[in-house]
C-alpha positions in Angstrom: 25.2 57.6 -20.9 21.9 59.0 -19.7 20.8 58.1 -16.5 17.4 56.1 -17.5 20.0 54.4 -18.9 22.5 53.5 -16.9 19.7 52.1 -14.5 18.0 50.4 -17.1 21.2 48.7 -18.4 22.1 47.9 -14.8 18.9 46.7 -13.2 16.6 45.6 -15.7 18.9 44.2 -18.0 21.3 42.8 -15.1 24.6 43.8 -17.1 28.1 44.0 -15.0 27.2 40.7 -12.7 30.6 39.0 -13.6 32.8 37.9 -11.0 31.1 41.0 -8.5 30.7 40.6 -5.0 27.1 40.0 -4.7 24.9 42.7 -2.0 21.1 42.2 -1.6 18.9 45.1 -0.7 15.7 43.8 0.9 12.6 45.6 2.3 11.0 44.1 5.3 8.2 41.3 5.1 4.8 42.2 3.5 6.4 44.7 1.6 5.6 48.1 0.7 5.7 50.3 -2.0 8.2 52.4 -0.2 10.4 49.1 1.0 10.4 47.7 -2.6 10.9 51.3 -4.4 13.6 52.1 -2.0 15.3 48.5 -2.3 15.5 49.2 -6.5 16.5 53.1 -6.3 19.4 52.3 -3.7 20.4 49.5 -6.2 20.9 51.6 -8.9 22.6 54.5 -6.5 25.3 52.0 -5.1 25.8 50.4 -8.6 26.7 53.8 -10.8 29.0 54.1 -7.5 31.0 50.7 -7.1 32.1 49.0 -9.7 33.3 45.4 -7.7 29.9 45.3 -6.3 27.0 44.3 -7.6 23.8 45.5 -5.5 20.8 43.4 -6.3 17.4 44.3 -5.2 15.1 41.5 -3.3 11.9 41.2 -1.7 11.0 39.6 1.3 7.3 38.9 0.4 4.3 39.1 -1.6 3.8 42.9 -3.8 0.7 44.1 -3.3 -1.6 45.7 -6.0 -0.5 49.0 -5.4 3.5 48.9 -6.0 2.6 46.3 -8.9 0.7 49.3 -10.4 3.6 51.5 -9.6 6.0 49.4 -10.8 4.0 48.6 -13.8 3.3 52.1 -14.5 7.2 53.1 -14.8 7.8 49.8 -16.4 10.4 48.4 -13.9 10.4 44.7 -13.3 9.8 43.5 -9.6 12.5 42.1 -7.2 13.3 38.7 -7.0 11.9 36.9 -3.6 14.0 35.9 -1.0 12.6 34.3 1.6 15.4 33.3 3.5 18.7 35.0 3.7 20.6 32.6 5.3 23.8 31.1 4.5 22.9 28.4 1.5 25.3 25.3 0.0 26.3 27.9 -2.8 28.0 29.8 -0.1 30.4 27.3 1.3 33.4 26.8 -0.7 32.4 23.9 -3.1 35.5 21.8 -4.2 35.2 21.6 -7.8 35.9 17.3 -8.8 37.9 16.4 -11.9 36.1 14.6 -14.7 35.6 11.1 -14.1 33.6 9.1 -16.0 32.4 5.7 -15.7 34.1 3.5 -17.9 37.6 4.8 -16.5 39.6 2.2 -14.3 39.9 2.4 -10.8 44.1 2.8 -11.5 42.8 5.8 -13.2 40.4 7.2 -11.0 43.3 6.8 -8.1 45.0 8.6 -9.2 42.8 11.5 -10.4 42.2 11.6 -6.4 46.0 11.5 -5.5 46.7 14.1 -7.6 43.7 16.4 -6.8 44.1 14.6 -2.7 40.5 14.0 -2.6 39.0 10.9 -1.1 35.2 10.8 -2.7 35.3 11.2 -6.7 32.1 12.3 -7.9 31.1 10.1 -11.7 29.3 12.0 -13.9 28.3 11.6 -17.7 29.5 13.5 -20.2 26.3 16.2 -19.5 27.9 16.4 -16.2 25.0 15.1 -14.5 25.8 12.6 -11.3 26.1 8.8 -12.4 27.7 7.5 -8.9 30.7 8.1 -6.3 33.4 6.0 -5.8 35.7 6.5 -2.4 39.5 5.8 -1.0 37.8 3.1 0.5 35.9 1.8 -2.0 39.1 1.1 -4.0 41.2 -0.1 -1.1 38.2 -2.8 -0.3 38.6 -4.3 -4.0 42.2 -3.9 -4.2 42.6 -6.4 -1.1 39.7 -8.9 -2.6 42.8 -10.6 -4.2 41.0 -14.2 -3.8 38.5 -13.5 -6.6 39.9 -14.8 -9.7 36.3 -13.9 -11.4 36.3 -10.6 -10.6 37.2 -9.1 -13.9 35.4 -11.0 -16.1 32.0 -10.0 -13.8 33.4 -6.1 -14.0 33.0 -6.3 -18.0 36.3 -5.3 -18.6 37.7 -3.5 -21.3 41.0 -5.0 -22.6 42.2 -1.4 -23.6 41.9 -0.7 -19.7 44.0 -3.4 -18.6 46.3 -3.0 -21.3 46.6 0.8 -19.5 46.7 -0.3 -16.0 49.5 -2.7 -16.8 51.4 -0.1 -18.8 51.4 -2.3 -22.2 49.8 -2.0 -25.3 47.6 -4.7 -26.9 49.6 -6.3 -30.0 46.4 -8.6 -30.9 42.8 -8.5 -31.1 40.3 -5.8 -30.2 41.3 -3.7 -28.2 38.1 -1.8 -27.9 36.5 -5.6 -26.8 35.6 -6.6 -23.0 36.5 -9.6 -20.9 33.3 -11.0 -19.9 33.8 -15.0 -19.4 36.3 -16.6 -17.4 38.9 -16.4 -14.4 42.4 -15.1 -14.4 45.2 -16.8 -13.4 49.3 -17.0 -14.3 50.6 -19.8 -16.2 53.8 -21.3 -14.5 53.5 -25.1 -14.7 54.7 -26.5 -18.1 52.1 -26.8 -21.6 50.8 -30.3 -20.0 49.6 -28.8 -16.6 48.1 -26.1 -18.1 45.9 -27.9 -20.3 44.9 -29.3 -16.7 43.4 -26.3 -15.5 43.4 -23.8 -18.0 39.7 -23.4 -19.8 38.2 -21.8 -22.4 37.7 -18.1 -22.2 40.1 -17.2 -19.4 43.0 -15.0 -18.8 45.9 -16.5 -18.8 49.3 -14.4 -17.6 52.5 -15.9 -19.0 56.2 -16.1 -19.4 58.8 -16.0 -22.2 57.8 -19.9 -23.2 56.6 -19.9 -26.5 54.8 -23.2 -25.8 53.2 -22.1 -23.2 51.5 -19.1 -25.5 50.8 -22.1 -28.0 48.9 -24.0 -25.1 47.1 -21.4 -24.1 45.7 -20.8 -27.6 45.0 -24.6 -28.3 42.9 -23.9 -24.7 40.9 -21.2 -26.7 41.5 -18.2 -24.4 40.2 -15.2 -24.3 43.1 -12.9 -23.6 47.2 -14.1 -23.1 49.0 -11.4 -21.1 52.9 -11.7 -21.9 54.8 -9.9 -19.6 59.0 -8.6 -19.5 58.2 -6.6 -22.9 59.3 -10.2 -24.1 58.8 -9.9 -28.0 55.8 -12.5 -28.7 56.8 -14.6 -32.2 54.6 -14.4 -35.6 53.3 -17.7 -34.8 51.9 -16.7 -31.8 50.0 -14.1 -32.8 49.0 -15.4 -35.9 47.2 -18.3 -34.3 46.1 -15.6 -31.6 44.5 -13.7 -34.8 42.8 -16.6 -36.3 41.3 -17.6 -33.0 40.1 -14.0 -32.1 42.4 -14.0 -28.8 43.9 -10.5 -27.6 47.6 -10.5 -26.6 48.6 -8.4 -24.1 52.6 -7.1 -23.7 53.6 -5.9 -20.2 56.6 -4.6 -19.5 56.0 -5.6 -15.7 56.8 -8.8 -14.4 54.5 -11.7 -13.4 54.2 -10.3 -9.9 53.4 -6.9 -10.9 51.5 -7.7 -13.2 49.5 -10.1 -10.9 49.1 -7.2 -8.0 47.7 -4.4 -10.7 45.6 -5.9 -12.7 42.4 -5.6 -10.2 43.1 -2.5 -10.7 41.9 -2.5 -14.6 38.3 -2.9 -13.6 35.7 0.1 -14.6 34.8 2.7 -12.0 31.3 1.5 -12.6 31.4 -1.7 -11.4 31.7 -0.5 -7.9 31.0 2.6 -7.4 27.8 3.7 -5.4 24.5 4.6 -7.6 22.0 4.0 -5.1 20.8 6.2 -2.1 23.5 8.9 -2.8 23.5 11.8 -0.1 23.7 14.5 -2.1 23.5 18.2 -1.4 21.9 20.9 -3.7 23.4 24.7 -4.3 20.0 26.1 -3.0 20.0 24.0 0.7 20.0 25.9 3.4 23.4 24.9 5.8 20.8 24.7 8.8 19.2 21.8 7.1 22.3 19.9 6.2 24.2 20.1 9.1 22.1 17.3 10.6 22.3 14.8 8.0 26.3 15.2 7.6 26.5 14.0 11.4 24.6 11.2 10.4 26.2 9.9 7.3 29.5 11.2 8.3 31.0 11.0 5.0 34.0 13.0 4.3 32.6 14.9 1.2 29.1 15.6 -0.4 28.0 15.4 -3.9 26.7 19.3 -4.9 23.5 19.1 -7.8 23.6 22.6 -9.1 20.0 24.2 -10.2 20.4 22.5 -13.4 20.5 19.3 -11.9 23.8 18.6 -12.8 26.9 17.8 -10.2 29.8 20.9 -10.0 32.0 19.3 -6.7 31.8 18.3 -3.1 31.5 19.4 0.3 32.4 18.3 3.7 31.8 19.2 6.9 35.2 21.2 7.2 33.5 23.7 4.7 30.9 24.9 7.3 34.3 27.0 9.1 34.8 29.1 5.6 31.2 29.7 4.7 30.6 33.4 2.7 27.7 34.7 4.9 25.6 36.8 2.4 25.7 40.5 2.3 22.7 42.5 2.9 21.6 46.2 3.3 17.8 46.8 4.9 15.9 49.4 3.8 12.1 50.5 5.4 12.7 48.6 8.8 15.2 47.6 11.3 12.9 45.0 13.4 14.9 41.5 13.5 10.5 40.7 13.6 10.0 42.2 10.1 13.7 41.3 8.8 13.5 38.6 6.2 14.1 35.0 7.9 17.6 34.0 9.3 18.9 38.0 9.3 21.1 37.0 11.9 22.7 34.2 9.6 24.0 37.3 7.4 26.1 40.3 7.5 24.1 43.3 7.3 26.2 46.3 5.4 24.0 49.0 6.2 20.5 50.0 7.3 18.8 52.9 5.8 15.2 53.7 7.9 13.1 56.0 9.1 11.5 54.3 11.6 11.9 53.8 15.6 15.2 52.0 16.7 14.6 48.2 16.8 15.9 45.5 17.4 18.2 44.2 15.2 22.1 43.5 16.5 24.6 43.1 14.0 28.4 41.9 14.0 30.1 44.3 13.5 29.3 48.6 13.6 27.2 49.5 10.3 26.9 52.2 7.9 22.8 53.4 10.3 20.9 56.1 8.3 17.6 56.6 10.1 16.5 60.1 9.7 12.6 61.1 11.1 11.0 61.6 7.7 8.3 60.2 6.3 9.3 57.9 3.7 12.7 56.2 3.4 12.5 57.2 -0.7 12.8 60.7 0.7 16.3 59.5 2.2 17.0 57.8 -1.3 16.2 61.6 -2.9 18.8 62.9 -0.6 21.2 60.0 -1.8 21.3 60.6 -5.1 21.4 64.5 -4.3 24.9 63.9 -2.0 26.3 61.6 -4.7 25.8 64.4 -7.4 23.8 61.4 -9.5 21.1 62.4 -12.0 17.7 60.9 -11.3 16.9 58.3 -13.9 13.1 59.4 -14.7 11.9 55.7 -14.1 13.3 55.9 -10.6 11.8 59.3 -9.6 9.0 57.7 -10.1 9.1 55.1 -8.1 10.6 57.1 -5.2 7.5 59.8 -5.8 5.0 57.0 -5.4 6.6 55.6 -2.6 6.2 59.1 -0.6 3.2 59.6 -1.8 1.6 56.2 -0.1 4.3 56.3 3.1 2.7 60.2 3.7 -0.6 59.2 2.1 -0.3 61.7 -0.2 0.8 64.1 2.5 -1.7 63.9 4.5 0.2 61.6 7.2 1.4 63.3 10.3 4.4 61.5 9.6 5.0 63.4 6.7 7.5 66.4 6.9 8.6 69.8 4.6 11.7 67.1 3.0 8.9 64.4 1.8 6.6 67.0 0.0 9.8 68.9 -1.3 11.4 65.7 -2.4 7.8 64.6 -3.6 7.6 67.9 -5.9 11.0 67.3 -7.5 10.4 63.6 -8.1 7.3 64.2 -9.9 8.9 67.3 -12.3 11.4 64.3 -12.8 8.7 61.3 -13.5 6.8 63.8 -15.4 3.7 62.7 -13.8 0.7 65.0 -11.2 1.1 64.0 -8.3 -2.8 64.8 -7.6 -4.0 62.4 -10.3 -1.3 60.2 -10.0 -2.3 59.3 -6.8 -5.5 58.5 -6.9 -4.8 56.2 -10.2 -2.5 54.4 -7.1 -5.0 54.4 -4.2 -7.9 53.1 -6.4 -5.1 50.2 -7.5 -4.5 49.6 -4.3 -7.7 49.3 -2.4 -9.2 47.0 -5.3 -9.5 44.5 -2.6 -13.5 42.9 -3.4 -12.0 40.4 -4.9 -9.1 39.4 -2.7 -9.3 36.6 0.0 -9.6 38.0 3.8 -5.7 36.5 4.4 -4.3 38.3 1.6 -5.9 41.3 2.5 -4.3 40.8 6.2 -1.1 40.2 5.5 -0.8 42.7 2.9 0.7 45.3 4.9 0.9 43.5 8.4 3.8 43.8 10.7 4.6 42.2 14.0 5.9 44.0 17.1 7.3 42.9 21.1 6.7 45.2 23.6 8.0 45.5 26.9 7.0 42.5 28.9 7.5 40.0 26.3 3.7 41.2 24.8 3.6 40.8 20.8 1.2 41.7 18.7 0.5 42.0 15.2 -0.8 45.3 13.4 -1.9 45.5 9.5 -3.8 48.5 7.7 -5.4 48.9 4.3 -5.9 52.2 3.3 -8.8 53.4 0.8 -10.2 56.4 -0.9 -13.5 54.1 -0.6 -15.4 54.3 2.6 -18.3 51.7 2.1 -15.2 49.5 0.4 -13.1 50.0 3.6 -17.0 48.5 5.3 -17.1 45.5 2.7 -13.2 45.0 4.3 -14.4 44.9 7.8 -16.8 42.6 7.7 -14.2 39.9 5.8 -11.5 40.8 8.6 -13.3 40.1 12.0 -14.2 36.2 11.5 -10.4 35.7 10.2 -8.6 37.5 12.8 -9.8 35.3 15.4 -8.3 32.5 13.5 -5.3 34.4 13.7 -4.5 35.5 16.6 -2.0 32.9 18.3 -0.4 32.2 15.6 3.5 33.4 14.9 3.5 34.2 18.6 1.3 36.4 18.6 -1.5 37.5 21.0 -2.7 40.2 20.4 -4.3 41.3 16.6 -5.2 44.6 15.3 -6.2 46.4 12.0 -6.2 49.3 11.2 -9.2 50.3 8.6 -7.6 53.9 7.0 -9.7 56.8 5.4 -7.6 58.8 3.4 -10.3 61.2 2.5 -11.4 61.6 6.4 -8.2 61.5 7.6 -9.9 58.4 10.5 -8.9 55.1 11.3 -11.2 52.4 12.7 -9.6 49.9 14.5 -10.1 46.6 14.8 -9.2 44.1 18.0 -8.8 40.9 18.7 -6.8 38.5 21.1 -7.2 38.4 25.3 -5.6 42.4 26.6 -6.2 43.6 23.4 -9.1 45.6 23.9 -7.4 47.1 27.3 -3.9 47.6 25.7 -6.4 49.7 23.2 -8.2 52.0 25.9 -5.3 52.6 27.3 -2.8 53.8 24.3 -6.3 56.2 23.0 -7.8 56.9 26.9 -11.6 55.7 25.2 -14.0 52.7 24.8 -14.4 51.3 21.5 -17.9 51.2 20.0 -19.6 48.0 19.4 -17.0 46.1 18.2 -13.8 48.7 17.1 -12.1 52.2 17.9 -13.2 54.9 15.5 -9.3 57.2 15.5 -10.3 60.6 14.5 -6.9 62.1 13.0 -5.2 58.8 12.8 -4.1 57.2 9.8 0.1 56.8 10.7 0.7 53.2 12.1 4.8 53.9 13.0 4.0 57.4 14.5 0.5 57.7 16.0 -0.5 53.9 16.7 2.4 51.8 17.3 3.8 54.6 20.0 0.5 54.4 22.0 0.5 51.0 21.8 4.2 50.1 23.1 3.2 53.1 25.8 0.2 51.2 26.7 2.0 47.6 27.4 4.7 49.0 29.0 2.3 50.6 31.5 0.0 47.4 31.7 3.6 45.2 32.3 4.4 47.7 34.7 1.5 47.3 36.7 1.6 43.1 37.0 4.9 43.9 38.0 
C-alpha cells in the first residue's frame, strides 16, 4: 500500500481503532502550525509502526488561519480539541449492570444483584436509557413492611409476577392482568368467618378446603392463591372462570407463601426516579470526587454520550483509574501543556526547545534536538524508521519549517531545517518560495480578527527565576503597515490583560519577516525594565524596535529569563 495511503486510511479515515490502547499526541496551547503538523506526522509514524496502539492526534487550542490554510491546502482534517487531559469517568473501570427493567419483580431483581454481587441496580428501558435505581436497601426496607396488607394492590401488580415469585403457575384467569383493588390476607377460619372479613376484590391465600375456594368466590375475589400444589377441582375453577377470578397454585405452603409474596411487587414501584446522582463518561474525576463524599452511595449511575446508562461506579474505582497516555510534541513547559498534564502519563516528549518544566512519573522516551522546527525531528523520524513520506504529510512538515524558521530566515533555523525543508517540498510537490508566501498572506489576514484572538493566537506563558511570569505572543507578517493596523488594536487590550492567568508582566512581539525586525510591545509594572535590561536600550515612545530579531524561543525569551534572573538577584 502506498504511503499517502496508509496515512490517509489511518488518520483521516480513523481505521484500526478497535480494541487499541488509545495515545494522544498534543501540541502545546495556542497551537502552531509546527505543534499541530508535528502532532498528525508523528501519528501516522507511530501508527505504520505499532499495531496495539492507536496514536490519535489532539489539539490543545484554537488553529489559527495559517495551519488551517496549510491543512486545508494538503487536504488533512484538523485534530480533535482536547482541553483537558485529565483522567475522565470513561477511564475508571465502569461496572457494566445487567438488564433490569421496570416491570420485573423485586424477587427478580434480587437476585440479578446476587448473582452479579451488586448492591445498586441501574433500570433502564428497553433503549437502554436510565428509568430509576433500586438498592439492597431499598428491597430489604419493603421486605420488612410486612404490616401493609395494601401494599400490592397500590404496586399494580401483575398476577404473572406473583405467580413467578411464588414459584406456581396461574391455572385461571389472565395472567397478563394486574392486582389493583384490595388487601391480601390467608384464609384459615372456616367459609362462615371468612364471609366476615373477606371483601370483594382481595387476595385471598388458601388451603386444600374446597369450601373455602367456594367462599372466596361467592365473596367475588380478585385472585385465590392455593398453595401445597393441591389440585384445585373443576368446580372451582369453573366458577373462578365465570366470575373473571385468577387462581393461583403454589407449591409453597401458607407460610412461604405468606413471607414471598411482597416480593412480587414491580421494581417500579419503589425504585428512585427522582434526583438521581448520576455520573457522565465525559466528567472529569476531579469534579466527582466531591459529590461521592457527599452522597456516599456505594455506586453511581454512568450516562454515556448518547444519553443512555452503560453501568456504575463507586468510589473504590478511583484506586484502578487508566490515567490517559500522552506524547508532547513543540513544548515541554507544564505552563503551555494542555490542562491537568500532571493527571496523565506522558510517553514521550519530542522538542526542540529549552528544558522546562515538566516532571513526569516515570523516565521517558526525551528527544529535544537544537533545530529549528520539531517537523525537522519528525523528517529525521521517518528517515530512521526507513518509512516513505506520504506526500500529504511532507507537506505539512515543509510548512511547519517553513513558519517555525520563517522561511529560513530565523536564527533559529539550522543546515537540518532547510535540508529537511528542500526534501519535503520535492516530496509535497510544492515551491517553497511561493508556497510560503500563499501561507504568510493566510496567516497575517488579521483586519478582520478581534484584538483577543489576535493575542492569543500564538501566545505563550513563561516563570522565570524569582517566581516572575510573564506572557509573550507574536504575529508575524509580510505586511508592514498591517503589522501598524495590529499595534494600534493590541496596546488598549493588553492592559486588560495583564494580571490575568498570573501573569504580570505582557509583551508582543510585532514580526517583520521582510525586515528581518521586531517591535516590541510592553505592558505590566517591571516590564519595561525587565526589557532594557535583556536588549541594554530604551524603548521609543511606547515599544522596542529589535533590529535582527524575529526568534521568540532563541533571541527573546533567553534575554528575558537573563534579565529577571538578574533583576531577582538584585532584590535579593
Amino acid at each position: 500500500m502506498p504511503a499517502e495511503q496508509t496515512a490517509a486510511s489511518q488518520y483521516e479515515k480513523g481505521e484500526g481503532m478497535k480494541k487499541q490502547e488509545k495515545i494522544f499526541v498534543i501540541g502545546h496551547k495556542n497551537p502552531d502550525t509546527d505543534s499541530i503538523c508535528s502532532a498528525i506526522a508523528y501519528c501516522d509514524i507511530r501508527n505504520r509502526t505499532f499495531q496495539n496502539k492507536k496514536y490519535v492526534p489532539k489539539r490543545a487550542g484554537q488553529i489559527n488561519e495559517e495551519t488551517e490554510y496549510v491543512l486545508n491546502r494538503f487536504g488533512i482534517q484538523p485534530p480533535g480539541y482536547l482541553s483537558n487531559i485529565g483522567t475522565q469517568v470513561k477511564d475508571m473501570d465502569i461496572r457494566e449492570s445487567p438488564d433490569a427493567d421496570k416491570s420485573m419483580s423485586l424477587k427478580n431483581a434480587w437476585d440479578i444483584m446476587q448473582q452479579n454481587s451488586i448492591v445498586s441496580l441501574p433500570i433502564r428501558d428497553k433503549e437502554g436509557y436510565l428509568e430509576g435505581l433500586i438498592t439492597i436497601g431499598d428491597i430489604a426496607k419493603t421486605y420488612m413492611d410486612t404490616t401493609d396488607s395494601y401494599l400490592l394492590s397500590r404496586a399494580k401488580t401483575q398476577y404473572r409476577r406473583i405467580a413467578e415469585t411464588l414459584c406456581g403457575e396461574v391455572v385461571e384467569g389472565n395472567e397478563h392482568g394486574y392486582f389493583a383493588e384490595g388487601k391480601v390476607l390467608v384464609g384459615t377460619a372456616d367459609p362462615g368467618m371468612l364471609k366476615e372479613y373477606v371483601k370483594e376484590n382481595d387476595m385471598v391465600i388458601l388451603g386444600n378446603r374446597e369450601e373455602d375456594h367456594l367462599q372466596a368466590i361467592e365473596q367475588n375475589v380478585s385472585c385465590i392463591i392455593v398453595g401445597m400444589g393441591i389440585k384445585i377441582t373443576e368446580n372451582v375453577l369453573k366458577l373462578a372462570h365465570k366470575k373473571n377470578i385468577v387462581v393461583i397454585s403454589s407449591p409453597h405452603d401458607t407460610f412461604t407463601i405468606s413471607r414471598l409474596i411482597n416480593q412480587s411487587i414491580p421494581v417500579k414501584y419503589i425504585m428512585k426516579t427522582d434526583n438521581l446522582v448520576t455520573f457522565h463518561t465525559e466528567d472529569y474525576t476531579d469534579d466527582i470526587q466531591e459529590i461521592m463524599i457527599k452522597h456516599r452511595h456505594r455506586a453511581f449511575p454512568v450516562i454515556n454520550q448518547r444519553g443512555k446508562c452503560v453501568g456504575t461506579i463507586s468510589r473504590r474505582n478511583f484506586l484502578d483509574m487508566h490515567r490517559k497516555k500522552v506524547v508532547l510534541v513543540d513544548h515541554n513547559e507544564e505552563s503551555q501543556a494542555v490542562d491537568n498534564i500532571d493527571k496523565a502519563d506522558i510517553l514521550e516528549i519530542i522538542d526542540h526547545h529549552k528544558l522546562g518544566s515538566l516532571q513526569t512519573m516515570q523516565p521517558i522516551s526525551f528527544r529535544n534536538e537544537p533545530v529549528g522546527c520539531t517537523g525537522t525531528i519528525m523528517y529525521q523520524i521517518y528517515g530512521e524508521q526507513k518509512l516513505e513520506i506520504p506526500q500529504k504529510i511532507a507537506g505539512l512538515l515543509c510548512a511547519a519549517i517553513i513558519s517555525d524558521t520563517l522561511m529560513f530566515r530565523s536564527p533559529t533555523c539550522t543546515l537540518q531545517d532547510k535540508m529537511a525543508a528542500g526534501a519535503l517540498a520535492l516530496i509535497a510537490d510544492i515551491s517553497i518560495e511561493e508556497f510560503a508566501k500563499e501561507m504568510f498572506r493566510a496567516g497575517s489576514n488579521l483586519k478582520d480578527k478581534s484584538p483577543e484572538e489576535i493575542f492569543y493566537q500564538d501566545y505563550k506563558k513563561f516563570i522565570a527565576e524569582g517566581d516572575i511570569t510573564f506572557g509573550v505572543g507574536q504575529i508575524s507578517s509580510m505586511d508592514e503597515e498591517e503589522l501598524k493596523v495590529i499595534k494600534k488594536k493590541l496596546q488598549p487590550f493588553m492592559v486588560s490583560e495583564c494580571g490575568r492567568h498570573g501573569v504580570t508582566r505582557v509583551y508582543f512581539m510585532l514580526t517583520s519577516i521582510m525586515s528581518r525586525s521586531t517591535e516590541l510591545l510592553f505592558y505590566g509594572e517591571g516590564s519595561r525594565e525587565m526589557a532594557e535590561s535583556a536588549f541594554q536600550m530604551e524603548p521609543g515612545d511606547d515599544s522596542f524596535n529589535l533590529k535582527g530579531v524575529v526568534s521568540r524561543k532563541k533571541q527573546l525569551i533567553p534575554a528575558l529569563m537573563e534579565a529577571a534572573q538578574m533583576m531577582s538577584s538584585d532584590y535579593a
